[in-house]
C-alpha positions in Angstrom: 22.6 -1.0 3.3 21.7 -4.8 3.2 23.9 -5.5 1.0 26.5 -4.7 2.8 25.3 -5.9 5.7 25.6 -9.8 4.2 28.8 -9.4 2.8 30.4 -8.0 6.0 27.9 -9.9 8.6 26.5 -12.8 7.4 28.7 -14.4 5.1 32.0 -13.4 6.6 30.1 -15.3 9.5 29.4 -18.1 7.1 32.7 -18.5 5.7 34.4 -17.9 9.6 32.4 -21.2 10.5 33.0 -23.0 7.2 36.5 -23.0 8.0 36.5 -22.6 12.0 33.7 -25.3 12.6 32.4 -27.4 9.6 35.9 -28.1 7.9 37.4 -29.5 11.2 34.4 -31.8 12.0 34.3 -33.0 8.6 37.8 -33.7 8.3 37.4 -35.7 11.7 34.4 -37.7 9.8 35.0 -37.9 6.0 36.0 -40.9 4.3 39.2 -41.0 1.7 36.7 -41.5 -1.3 34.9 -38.0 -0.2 37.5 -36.4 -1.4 37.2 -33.8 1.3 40.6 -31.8 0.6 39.1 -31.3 -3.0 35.7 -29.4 -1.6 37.9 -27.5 0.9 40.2 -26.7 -1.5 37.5 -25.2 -3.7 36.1 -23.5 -0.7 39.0 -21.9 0.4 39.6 -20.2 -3.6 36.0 -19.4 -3.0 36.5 -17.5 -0.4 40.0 -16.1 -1.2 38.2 -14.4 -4.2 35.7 -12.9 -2.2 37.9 -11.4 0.7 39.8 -10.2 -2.5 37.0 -8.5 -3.9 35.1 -7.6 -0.9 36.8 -4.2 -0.2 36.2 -2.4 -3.7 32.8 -3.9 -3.5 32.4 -2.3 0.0 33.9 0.7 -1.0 31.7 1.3 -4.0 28.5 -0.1 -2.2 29.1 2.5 0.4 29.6 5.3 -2.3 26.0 4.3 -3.6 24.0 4.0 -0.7 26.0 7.7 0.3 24.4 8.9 -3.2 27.8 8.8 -4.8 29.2 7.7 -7.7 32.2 5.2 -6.9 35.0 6.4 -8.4 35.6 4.0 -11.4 32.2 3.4 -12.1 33.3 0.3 -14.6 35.7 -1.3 -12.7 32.7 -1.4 -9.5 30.3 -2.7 -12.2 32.8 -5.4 -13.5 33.8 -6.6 -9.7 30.5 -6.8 -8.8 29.6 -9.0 -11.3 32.4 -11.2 -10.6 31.2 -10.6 -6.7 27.7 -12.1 -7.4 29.4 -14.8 -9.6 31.8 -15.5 -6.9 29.5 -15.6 -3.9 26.5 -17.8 -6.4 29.0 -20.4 -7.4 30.3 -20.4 -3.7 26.8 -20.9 -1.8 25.9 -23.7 -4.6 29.2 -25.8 -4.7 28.2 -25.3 -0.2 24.6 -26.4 -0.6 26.0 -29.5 -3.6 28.9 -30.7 -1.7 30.4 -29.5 1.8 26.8 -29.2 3.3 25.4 -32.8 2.0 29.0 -34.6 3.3 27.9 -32.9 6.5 24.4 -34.6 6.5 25.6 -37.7 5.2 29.1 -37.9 7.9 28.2 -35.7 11.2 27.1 -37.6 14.0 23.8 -36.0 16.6 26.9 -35.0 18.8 28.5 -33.2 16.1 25.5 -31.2 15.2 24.8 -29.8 18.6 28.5 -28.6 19.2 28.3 -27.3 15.6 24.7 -25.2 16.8 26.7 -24.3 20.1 29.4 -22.8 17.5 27.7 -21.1 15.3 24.7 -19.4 17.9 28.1 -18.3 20.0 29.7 -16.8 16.8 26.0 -14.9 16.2 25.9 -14.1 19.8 23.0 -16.2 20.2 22.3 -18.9 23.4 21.7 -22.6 21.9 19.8 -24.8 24.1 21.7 -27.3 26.3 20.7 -30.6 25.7 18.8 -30.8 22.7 19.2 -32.4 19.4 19.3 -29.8 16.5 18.3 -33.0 13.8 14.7 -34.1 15.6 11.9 -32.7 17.5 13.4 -29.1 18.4 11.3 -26.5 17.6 11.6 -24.6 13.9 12.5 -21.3 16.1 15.7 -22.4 17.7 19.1 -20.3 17.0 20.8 -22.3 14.3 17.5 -24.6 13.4 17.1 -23.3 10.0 20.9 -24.6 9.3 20.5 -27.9 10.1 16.9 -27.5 7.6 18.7 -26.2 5.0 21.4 -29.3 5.7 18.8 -31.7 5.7 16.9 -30.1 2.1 20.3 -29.4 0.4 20.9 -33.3 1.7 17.6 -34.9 -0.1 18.5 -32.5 -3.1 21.6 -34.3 -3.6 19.9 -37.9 -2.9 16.9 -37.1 -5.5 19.7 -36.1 -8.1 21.6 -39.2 -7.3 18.4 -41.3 -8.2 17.4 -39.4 -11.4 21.2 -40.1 -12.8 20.6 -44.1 -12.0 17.4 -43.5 -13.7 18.6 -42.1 -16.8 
């Protein structure tokens, strides 16, 4: 199933280079008043809940796409919902916070050891010598990141503006 494909693949991926990758370049980068160990803090709970969750939500998942009932139908239903809850409030508080101090502190360097990182943990070659942030094609292994970075990043500026506005 797709389903649980992402929750096995991608996002163990995602949270393997959250805490492999990301968290050790932006604790090389961050400033004191970024209150970096606060976001990580709040990412590691995220992700403790989610590895805690994951196997009943696998289980069941598999019991469905098998044509099965799981076998405490309520409990699969509740856990999922606190799955989707989970997961939601995880990949906002990553797009709000630990993603825009990564556009805001990492450095060109950074980024391309970061695309090196995450292509090798997808098993994926990343060019050599390029630089993931300008002019490299839309198509290269790790590109959409770095665009998602770089949205998530102008999110956070436009929302910065609107509260000095109002």
């Amino acid at each position: 199933s797709l389903l649980l494909d992402f929750l096995f693949g991608e996002m163990a991926l995602n949270m393997r280079a959250e805490e492999k990758a990301l968290a050790p370049l932006l604790s090389e980068r961050c400033l004191p008043e970024d209150m970096l160990d606060a976001v990580l803090d709040d990412t590691w709970k995220a992700h403790s809940l989610i590895a805690l969750l994951l196997p009943d939500i696998g289980h069941g998942l598999a019991c469905l796409s098998d044509g099965e009932t799981p076998k405490r139908p309520l409990d699969f239903i509740f856990k999922s919902l606190e799955m989707i809850d989970a997961v939601q409030r995880h990949l906002d508080r990553e797009d709000l916070l630990l993603l825009a101090l990564a556009e805001f502190r990492l450095t060109t360097e950074d980024y391309v050891w970061l695309g090196h990182a995450l292509a090798r943990q997808h098993g994926l070659q990343y060019p050599v010598a390029a630089d993931m942030r300008f002019g490299m094609p839309s198509d290269t292994p790790g590109m959409e990141i770095n665009e998602s970075w770089r949205r998530t990043a102008w999110r956070h500026k436009k929302a910065e503006l609107f509260d000095k506005l109002h």
